[in-house]
C-alpha positions as CSV (number, residue, x, y, z in Angstrom):
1,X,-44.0,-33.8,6.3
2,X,-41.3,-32.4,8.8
3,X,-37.7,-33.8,8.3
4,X,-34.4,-32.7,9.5
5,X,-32.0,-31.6,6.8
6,X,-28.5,-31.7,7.6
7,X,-25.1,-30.8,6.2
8,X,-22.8,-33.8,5.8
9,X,-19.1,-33.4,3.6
10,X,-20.7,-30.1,1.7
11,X,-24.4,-32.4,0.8
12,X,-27.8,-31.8,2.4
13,X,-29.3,-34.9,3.6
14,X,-32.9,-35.3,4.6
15,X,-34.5,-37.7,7.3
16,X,-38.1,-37.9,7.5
17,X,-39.3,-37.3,11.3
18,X,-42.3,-39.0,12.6
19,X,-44.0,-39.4,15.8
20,X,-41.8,-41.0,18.6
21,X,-38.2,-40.3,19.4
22,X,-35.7,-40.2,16.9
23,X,-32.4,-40.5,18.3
24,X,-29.3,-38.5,16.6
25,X,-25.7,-39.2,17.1
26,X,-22.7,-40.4,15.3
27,X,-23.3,-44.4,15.8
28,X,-24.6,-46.1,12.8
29,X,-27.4,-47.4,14.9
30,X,-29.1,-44.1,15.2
31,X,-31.8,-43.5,12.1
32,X,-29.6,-40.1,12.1
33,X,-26.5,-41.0,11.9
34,X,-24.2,-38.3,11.5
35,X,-20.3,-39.3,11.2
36,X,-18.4,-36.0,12.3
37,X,-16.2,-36.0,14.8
38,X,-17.6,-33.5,17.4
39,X,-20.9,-35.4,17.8
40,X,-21.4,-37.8,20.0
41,X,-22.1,-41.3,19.6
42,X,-25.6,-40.4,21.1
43,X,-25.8,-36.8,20.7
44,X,-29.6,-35.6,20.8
45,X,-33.1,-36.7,20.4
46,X,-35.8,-35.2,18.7
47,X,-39.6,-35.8,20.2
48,X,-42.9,-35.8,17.8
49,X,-45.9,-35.3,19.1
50,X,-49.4,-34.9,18.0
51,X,-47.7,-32.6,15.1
52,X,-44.8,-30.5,17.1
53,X,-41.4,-31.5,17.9
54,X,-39.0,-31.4,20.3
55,X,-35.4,-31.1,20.4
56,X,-33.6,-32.4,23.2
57,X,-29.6,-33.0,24.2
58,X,-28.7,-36.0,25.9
59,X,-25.4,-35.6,27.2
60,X,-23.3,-34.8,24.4
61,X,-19.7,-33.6,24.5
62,X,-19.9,-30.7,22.4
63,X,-23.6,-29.7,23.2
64,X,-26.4,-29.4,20.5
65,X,-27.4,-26.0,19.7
66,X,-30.4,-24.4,18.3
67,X,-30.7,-20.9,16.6
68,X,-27.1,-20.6,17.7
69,X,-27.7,-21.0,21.3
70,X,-26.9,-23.9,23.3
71,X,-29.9,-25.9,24.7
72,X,-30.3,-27.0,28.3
73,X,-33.0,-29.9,28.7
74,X,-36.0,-29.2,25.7
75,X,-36.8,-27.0,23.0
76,X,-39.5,-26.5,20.5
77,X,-39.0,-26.6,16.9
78,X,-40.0,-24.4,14.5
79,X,-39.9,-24.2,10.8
80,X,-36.1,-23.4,9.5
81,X,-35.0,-23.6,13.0
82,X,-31.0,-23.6,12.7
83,X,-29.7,-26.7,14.5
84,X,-25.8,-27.7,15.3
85,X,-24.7,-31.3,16.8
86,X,-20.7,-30.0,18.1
87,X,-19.6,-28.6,15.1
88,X,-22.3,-30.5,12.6
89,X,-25.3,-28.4,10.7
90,X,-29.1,-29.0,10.0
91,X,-32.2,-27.2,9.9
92,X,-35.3,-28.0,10.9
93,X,-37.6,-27.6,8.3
94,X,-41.6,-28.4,8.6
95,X,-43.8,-26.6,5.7
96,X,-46.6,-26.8,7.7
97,X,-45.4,-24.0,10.2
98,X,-46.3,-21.0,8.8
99,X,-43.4,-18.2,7.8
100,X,-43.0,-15.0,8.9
101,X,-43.8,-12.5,5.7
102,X,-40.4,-10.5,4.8
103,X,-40.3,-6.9,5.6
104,X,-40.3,-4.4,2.7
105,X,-37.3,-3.5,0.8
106,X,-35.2,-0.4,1.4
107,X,-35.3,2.4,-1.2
108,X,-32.1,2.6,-1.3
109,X,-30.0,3.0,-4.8
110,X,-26.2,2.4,-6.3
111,X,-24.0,4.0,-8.1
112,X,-24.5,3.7,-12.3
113,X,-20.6,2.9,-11.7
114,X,-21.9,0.1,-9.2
115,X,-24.0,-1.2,-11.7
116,X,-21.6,-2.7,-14.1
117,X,-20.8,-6.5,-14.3
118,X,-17.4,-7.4,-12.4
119,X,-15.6,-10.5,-13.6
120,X,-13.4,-12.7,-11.7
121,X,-11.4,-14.8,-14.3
122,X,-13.8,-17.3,-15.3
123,X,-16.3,-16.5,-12.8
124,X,-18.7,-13.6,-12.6
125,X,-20.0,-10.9,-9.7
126,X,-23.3,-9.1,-10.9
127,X,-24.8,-5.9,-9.0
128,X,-27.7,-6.5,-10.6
129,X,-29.6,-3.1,-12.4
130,X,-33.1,-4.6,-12.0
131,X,-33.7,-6.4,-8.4
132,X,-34.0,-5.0,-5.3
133,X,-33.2,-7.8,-2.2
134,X,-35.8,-7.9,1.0
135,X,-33.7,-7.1,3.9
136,X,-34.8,-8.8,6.8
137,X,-31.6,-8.0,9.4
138,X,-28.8,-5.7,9.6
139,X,-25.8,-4.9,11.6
140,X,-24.4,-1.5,12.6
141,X,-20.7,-1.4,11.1
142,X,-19.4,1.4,13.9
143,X,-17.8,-1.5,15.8
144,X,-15.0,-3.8,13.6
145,X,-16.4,-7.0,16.0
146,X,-20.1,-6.3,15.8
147,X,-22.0,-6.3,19.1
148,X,-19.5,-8.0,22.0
149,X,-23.1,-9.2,23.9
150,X,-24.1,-11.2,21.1
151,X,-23.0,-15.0,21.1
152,X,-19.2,-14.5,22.4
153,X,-19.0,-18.1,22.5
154,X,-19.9,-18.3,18.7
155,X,-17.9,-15.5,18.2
156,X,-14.7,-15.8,20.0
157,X,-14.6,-19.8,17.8
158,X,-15.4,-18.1,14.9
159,X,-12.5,-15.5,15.2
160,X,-9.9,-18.0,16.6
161,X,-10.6,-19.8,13.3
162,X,-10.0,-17.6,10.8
163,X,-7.2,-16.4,13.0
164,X,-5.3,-19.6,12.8
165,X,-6.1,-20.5,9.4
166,X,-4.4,-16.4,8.2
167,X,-1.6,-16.7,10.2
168,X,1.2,-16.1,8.7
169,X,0.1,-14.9,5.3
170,X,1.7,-11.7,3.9
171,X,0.7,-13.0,0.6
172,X,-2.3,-10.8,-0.5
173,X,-3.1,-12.5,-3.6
174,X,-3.3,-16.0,-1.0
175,X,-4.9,-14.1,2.3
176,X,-8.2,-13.4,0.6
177,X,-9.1,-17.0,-1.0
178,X,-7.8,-18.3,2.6
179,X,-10.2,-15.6,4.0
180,X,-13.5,-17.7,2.1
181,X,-12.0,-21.3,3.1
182,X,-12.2,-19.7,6.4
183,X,-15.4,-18.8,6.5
184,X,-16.8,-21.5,4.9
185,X,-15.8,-23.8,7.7
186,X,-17.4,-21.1,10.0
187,X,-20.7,-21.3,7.8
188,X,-21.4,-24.5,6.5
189,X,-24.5,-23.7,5.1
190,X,-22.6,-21.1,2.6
191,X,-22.6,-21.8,-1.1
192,X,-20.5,-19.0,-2.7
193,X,-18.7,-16.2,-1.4
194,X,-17.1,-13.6,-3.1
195,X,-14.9,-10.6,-1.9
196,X,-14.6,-7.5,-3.5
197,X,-12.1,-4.2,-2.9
198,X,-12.4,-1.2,-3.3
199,X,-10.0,0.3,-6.0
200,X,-7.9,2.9,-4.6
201,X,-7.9,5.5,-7.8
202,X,-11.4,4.8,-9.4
203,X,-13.4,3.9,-5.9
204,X,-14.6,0.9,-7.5
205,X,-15.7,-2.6,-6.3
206,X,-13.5,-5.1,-8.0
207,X,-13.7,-8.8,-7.2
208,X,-10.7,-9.9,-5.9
209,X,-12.0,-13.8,-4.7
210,X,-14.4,-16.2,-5.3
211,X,-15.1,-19.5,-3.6
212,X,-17.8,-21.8,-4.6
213,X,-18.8,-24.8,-2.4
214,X,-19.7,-26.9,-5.5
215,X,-17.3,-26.6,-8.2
216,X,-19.7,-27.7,-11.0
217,X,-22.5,-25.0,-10.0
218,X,-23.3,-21.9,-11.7
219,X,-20.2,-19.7,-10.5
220,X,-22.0,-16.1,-11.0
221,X,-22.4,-14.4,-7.8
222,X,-25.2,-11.2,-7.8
223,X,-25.2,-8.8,-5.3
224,X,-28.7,-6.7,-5.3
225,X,-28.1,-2.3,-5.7
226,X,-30.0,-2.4,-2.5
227,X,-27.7,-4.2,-0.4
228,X,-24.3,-2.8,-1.9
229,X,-25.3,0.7,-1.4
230,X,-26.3,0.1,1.9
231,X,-23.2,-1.8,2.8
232,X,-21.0,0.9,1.1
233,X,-23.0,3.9,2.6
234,X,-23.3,3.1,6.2
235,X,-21.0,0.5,6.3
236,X,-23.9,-1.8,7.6
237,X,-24.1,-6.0,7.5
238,X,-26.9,-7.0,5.4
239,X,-28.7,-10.1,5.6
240,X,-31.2,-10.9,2.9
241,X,-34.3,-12.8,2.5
242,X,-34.8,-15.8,0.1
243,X,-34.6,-14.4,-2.8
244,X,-36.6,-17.1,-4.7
245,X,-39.6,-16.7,-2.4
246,X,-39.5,-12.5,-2.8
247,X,-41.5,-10.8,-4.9
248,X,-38.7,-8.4,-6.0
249,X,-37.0,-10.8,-7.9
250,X,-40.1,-12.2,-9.0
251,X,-39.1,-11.3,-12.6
252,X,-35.0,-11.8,-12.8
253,X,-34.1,-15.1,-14.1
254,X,-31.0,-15.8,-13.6
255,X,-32.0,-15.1,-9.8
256,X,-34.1,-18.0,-9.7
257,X,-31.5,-19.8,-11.7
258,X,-29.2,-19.4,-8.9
259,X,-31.8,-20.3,-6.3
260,X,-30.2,-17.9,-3.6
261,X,-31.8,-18.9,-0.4
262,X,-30.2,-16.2,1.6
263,X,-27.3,-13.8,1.9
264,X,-24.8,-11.8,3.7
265,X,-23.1,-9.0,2.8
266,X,-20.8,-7.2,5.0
267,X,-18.3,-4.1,4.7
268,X,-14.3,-5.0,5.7
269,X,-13.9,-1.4,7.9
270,X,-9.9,-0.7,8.0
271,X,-8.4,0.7,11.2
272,X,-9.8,4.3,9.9
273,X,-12.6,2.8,9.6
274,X,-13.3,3.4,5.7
275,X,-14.4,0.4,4.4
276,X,-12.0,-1.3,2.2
277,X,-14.4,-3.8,0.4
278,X,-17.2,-6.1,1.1
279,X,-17.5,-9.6,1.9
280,X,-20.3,-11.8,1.0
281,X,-21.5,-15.2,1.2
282,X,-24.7,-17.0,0.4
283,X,-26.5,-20.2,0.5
284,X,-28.8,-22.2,-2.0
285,X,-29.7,-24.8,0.6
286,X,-33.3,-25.3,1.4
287,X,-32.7,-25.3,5.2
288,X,-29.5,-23.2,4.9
289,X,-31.4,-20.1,5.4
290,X,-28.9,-17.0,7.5
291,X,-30.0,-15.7,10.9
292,X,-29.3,-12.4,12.3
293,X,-26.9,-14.3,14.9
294,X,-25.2,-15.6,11.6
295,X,-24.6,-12.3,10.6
296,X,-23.4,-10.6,13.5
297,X,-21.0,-13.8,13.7
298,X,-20.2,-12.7,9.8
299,X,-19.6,-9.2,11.3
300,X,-17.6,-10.3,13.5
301,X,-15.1,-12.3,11.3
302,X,-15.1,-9.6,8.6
303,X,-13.4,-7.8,11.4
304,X,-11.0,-10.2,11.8
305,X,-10.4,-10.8,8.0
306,X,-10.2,-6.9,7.2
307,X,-7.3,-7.0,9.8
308,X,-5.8,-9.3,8.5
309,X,-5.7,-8.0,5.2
310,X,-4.3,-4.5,6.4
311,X,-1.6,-6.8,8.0
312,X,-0.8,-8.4,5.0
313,X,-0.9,-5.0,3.1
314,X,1.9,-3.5,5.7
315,X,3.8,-6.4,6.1
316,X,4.1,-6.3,1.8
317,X,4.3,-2.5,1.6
318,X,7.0,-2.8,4.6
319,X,9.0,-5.4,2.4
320,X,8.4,-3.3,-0.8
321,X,10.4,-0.7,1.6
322,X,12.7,-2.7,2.7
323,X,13.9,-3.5,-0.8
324,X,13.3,0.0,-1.6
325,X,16.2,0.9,1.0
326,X,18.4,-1.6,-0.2
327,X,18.2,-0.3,-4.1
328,X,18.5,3.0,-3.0
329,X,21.7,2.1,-0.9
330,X,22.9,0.5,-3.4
331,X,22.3,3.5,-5.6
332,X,24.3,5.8,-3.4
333,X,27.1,3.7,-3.5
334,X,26.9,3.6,-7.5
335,X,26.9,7.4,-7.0
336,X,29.7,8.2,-4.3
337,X,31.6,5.6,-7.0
338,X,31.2,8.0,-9.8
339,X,32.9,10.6,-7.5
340,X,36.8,11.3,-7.9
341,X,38.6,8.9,-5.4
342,X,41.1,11.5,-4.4
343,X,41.5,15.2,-5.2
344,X,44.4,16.4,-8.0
345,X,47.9,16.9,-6.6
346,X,50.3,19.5,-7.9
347,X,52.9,21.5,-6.7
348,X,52.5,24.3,-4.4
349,X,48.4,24.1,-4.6
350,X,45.8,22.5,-2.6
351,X,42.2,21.0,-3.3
352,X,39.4,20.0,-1.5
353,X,36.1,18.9,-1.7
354,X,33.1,17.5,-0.3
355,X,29.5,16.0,-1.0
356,X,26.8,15.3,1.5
357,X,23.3,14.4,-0.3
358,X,19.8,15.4,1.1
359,X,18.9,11.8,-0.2
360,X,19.9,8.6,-0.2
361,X,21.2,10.2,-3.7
362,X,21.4,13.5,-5.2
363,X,21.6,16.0,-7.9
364,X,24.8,17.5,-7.0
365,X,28.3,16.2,-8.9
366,X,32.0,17.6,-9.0
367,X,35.0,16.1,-10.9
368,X,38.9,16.7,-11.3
369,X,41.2,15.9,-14.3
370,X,44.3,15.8,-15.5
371,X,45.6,17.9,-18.6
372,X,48.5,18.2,-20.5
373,X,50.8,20.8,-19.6
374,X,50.5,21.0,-15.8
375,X,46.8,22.1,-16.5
376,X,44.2,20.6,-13.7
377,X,40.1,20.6,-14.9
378,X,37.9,21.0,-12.4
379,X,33.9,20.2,-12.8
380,X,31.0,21.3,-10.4
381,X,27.0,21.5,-10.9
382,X,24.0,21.4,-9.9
383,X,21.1,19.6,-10.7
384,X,17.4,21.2,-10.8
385,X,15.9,18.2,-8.4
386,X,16.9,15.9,-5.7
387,X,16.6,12.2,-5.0
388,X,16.6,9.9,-8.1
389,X,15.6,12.2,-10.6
390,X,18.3,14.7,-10.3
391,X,20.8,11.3,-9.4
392,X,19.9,10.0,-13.0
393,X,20.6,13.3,-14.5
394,X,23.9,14.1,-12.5
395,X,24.9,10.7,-13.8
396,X,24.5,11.1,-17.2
397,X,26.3,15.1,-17.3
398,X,29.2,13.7,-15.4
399,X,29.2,11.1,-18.6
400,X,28.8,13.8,-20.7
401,X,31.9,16.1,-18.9
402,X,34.6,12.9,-19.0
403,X,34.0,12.0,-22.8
404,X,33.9,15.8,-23.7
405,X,36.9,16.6,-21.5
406,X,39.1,13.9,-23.1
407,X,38.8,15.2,-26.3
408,X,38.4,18.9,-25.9
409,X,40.8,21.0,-23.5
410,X,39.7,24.6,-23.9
411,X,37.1,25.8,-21.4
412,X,34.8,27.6,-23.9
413,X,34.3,25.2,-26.4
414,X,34.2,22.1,-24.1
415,X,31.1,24.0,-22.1
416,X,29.7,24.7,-25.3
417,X,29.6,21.1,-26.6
418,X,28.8,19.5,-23.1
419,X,25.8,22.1,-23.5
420,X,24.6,21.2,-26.8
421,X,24.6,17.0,-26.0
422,X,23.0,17.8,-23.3
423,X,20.4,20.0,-24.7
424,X,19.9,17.6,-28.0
425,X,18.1,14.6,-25.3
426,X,16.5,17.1,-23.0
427,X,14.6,15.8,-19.8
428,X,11.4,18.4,-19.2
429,X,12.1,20.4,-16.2
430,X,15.8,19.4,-15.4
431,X,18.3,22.0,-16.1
432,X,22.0,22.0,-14.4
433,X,23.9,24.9,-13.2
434,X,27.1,24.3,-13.8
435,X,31.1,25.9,-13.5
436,X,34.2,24.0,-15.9
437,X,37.2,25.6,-14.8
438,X,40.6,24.9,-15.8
439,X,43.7,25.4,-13.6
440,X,47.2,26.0,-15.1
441,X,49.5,25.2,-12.1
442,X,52.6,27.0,-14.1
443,X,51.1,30.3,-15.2
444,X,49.5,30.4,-12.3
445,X,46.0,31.6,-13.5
446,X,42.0,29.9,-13.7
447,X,40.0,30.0,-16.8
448,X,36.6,29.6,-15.6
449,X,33.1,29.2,-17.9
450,X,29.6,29.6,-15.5
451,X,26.6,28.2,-16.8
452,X,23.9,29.9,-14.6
453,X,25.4,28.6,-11.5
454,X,26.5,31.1,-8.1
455,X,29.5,33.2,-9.1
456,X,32.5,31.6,-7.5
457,X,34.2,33.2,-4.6
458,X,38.0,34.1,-4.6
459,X,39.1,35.0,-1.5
460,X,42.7,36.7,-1.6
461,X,46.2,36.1,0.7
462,X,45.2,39.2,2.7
463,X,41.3,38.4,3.9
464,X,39.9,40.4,0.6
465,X,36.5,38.6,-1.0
466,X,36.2,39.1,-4.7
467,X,33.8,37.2,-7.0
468,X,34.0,36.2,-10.2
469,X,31.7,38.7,-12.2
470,X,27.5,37.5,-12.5
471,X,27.7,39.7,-16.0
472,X,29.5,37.0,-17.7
473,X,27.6,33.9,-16.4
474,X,25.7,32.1,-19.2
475,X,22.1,29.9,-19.0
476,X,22.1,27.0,-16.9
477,X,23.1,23.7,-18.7
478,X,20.2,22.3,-20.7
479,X,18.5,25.4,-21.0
480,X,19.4,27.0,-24.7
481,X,20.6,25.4,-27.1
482,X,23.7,26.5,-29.0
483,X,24.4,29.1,-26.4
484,X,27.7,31.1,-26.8
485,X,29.2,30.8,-23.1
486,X,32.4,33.2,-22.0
487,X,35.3,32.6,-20.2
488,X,36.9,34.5,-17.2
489,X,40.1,34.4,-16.0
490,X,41.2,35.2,-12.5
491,X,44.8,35.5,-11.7
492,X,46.4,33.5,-8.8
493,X,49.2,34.8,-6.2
494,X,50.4,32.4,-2.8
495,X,47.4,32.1,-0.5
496,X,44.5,32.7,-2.6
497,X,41.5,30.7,-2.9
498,X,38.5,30.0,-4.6
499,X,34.9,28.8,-3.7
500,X,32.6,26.8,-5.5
501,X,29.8,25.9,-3.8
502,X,25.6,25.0,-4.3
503,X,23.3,26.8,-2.9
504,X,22.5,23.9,-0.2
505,X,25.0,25.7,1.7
506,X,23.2,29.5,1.5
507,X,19.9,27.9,2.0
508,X,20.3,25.6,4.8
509,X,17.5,26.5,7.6
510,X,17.4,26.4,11.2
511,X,14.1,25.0,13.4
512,X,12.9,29.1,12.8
513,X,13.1,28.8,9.2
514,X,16.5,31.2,8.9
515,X,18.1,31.0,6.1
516,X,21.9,30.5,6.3
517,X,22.6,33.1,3.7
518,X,25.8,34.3,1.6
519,X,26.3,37.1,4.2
520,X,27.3,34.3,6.5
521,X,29.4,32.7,4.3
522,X,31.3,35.4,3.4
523,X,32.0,36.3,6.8
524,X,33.6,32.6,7.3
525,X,35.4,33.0,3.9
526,X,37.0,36.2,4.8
527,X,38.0,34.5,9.0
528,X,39.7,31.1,7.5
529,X,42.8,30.3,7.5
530,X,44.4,30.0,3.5
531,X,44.1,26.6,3.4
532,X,41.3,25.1,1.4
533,X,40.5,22.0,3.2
534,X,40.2,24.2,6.3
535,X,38.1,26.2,4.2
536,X,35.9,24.0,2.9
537,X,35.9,21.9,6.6
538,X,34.7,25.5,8.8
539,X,32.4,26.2,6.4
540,X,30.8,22.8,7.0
541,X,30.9,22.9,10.1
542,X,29.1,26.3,10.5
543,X,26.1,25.4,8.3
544,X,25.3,22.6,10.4
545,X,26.0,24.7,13.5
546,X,23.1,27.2,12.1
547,X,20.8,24.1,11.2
548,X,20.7,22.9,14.5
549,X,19.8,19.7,13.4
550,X,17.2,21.2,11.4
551,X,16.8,17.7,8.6
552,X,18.6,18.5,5.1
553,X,16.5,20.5,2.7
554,X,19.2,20.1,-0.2
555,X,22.6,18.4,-1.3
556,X,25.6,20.6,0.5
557,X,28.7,20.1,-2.1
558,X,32.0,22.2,-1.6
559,X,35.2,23.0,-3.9
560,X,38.1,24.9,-2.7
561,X,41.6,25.0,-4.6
562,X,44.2,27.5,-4.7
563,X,47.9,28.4,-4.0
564,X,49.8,27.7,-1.1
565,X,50.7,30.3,1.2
């Protein structure tokens, strides 16, 4: 008996067809009535005659359409002919007609890591071990749209669809349920659909969305080995055949369970064309078997969908930056806070200093206090690392150099204790090179510690460069524990200063890759004026004359103190 099958509110309804006309349209009058919207009040007409039938629009607004092309004046029916009245769906079916046998299956085989059950909450996506799906159509996944040529009518509706129903999500955990919605209203003969994505670090396929049609049906998806390594491999739509007709699943169970009429599965291609996951939908209806038209349509729309997803995942990863920056500025204010406001004052001498961070933050610190007795300590390292890292551990040695300075006002054994906290809740890796120095503004003389840092420079009233002798420099900070450091003293007359630098000043580069170089430095040393903010000021100024707006490699921190002229 031949009947037409049609899709109404997500429910298959079946009319007998007999000999005669049967008239189709949206009044109640018609024997097939059919209450949506886009279909006319008399939309089409079906002949039978002496066993065939005949499909025929009569005028309707939004034209009737079989195998997804628009009909002009009659068209024969054929068993599982696909049938649309505007925007509703049938299917011709007649089990007299006889089908076309399947082709055979490909040989083709998953991964043992493809083979695993993937679960979705309460639902359930199978790549099943044992079946192997008849693949009856395909669709060459070079193009993100599919072939342009076929159905751009179909296409270009199916596109501006799912376009307007993504807009505006960023949301990735909404985007890819709204992606199924979407195409079910594209494909209303589709039960299930299911998208997985590929995991980034394993290169799995993890479910990531589910929609079923009818909430109180079996909610396990399976996808055959066949068709996912196909999909994966050369990024090719599959359509299947039914799978409760095909010998290949002849034996599985839960396959027939399911009564899987027919699937898609398609790869979602990013921009690079890699595929990011696969899309799939299929359809238990008796009539609701998929045509190769429906699958280059599918094609198309995973195009669309697989955009929209990279959209989302840049417009979130853009935001993550976005409040990235905003931490990170507010980190670098945190830092330049935990730097001294102003540098010490004192009578007949001069200090200067200055900080300018690779980073948003750095590893670089310097800091100035006041002692008893007209006794000034100065504080300069610098951290192994840049960026937050060497940021959280200059933070927590500038906490260590204020509570040990209060307390402890001898050069020796305050390095040695800052050395020794430091050391007892070690960070891997993270050592500081580091100078404590203590000024005495009445005797006129600098006690100075170094803990693996560059030997400070003293330049003299007359032009004459001396340094502070390497012999006596200790380990860097962090390094070995219970270290005995040594002091130096250097003796101070009117006009002589000292340098303290890192060695983001020696290494800055130039576009060539030149290194800046002590050389260099000395030779602006020895041509300043005896004044340490000048000092500190040319010496700037020259390292990013030699960089040549060659980008930052390393913080660039500067201390210069001494006598007046």
């Amino acid at each position: 008996m031949a009947k037409l099958v049609v899709v109404i509110e997500g429910k298959e309804l079946e009319f007998e067809l007999n000999e005669g006309q049967t008239p189709i349209g949206r009044h109640p009058d018609n024997p097939i009535a059919i209450t949506q919207r886009s279909v006319s009040g008399r939309h089409a007409m079906i002949h039978g005659e002496a066993g065939e039938f005949v499909l025929e629009d009569v005028g309707s607004r939004n034209g009737t359409f079989a195998n997804q092309q628009r009909i002009e004046g009659r068209v024969k029916l054929n068993h599982n002919d696909a049938i649309r009245f505007g925007d509703a769906h049938a299917r011709f079916h007649d089990p007299a007609t006889k089908q076309v046998a399947p082709s055979k299956p490909s040989s083709a085989t998953v991964t043992d890591a493809q083979l695993a059950t993937l679960d979705l909450g309460a639902t359930q996506v199978d790549i099943d071990e044992a079946g192997e799906a008849t693949i009856i159509g395909t669709v060459a996944g070079t193009g993100r749209l599919g072939a342009l040529d076929v159905n751009p009518e179909a296409k270009l509706k199916a596109v501006l669809e799912i376009s307007n129903g993504l807009a505006g999500t960023v949301d990735l955990a909404a985007l890819l349920p709204k992606i199924l919605d979407s195409l079910f209203n594209v494909f209303m003969y589709a039960d299930r659909g299911c998208i997985l994505l590929k995991d980034a670090e394993t290169g799995e396929m993890v479910p990531r969305a589910m929609r079923h049609r009818r909430e109180d049906e079996d909610s396990t998806v399976r996808l055959s080995r066949t068709i996912v390594n196909k999909v994966l491999s050369e990024k090719t739509g599959i359509l299947s055949a039914d799978a409760t007709s095909d010998e290949e699943f002849s034996g599985i169970e839960s396959i027939a369970d399911l009564r899987i009429r027919s699937m898609m599965c398609v790869p979602l291609l990013g921009l690079d064309g890699d595929v990011l996951g696969i899309l799939s939908i299929d359809s238990q209806s008796a009539m609701g078997r998929f045509t190769e038209d429906d699958l280059d349509i599918l094609m198309t729309v995973a195009g669309q969908a697989a955009l929209s997803y990279e959209n989302a995942r840049l417009a979130q990863a853009y935001a993550e930056k976005q409040k990235q920056d905003a931490e990170m500025e507010i980190a670098k204010d945190v830092q330049r806070a935990l730097l001294p406001d102003a540098m010490p004052t004192a009578e007949g001498y001069q200090f200067y200093a200055s900080y300018d961070s690779a980073r948003a933050v750095g590893g670089d610190m310097y800091d100035c206090f006041d002692l008893p007795d007209g006794k000034i300590c100065l504080s300069f390292g610098d951290v192994a690392g840049k960026g937050v890292p060497g940021a959280l551990v200059m933070t927590r040695m500038g906490s260590c150099v204020q509570s040990t300075i209060r307390h402890v006002h001898d050069v020796v054994d305050a390095i040695n204790a800052i050395n020794d906290h430091m050391c007892a809740t070690e960070v891997d890796g993270r050592f500081v090179t580091y100078v404590l120095s203590i000024v005495d503004t009445k005797n006129h003389e600098v006690v100075l510690s170094n803990a693996g840092h560059m030997p400070p420079i003293i330049r003299r009233a007359n032009g004459e460069i001396e340094q502070f002798d390497r012999e006596l420099s200790g380990p860097a900070i962090c390094m070995v524990d219970d270290y005995p450091y040594e002091a130096q003293t250097c003796k101070l007359n009117p006009g002589d200063l000292i340098l303290i630098m890192t060695d983001g000043v020696d290494e800055a580069m130039n576009p060539e890759g030149e290194l800046y170089g002590v050389e260099r430095v000395m030779e602006v040393v020895k041509k300043s004026p005896p004044e340490a903010e000048k000092l500190g000021k040319l010496l700037l100024e020259d390292v990013r004359r030699h960089a040549r707006g060659y980008p930052q490699s390393d913080d660039i921190t500067i201390m210069t103190f001494g006598r007046n002229p």
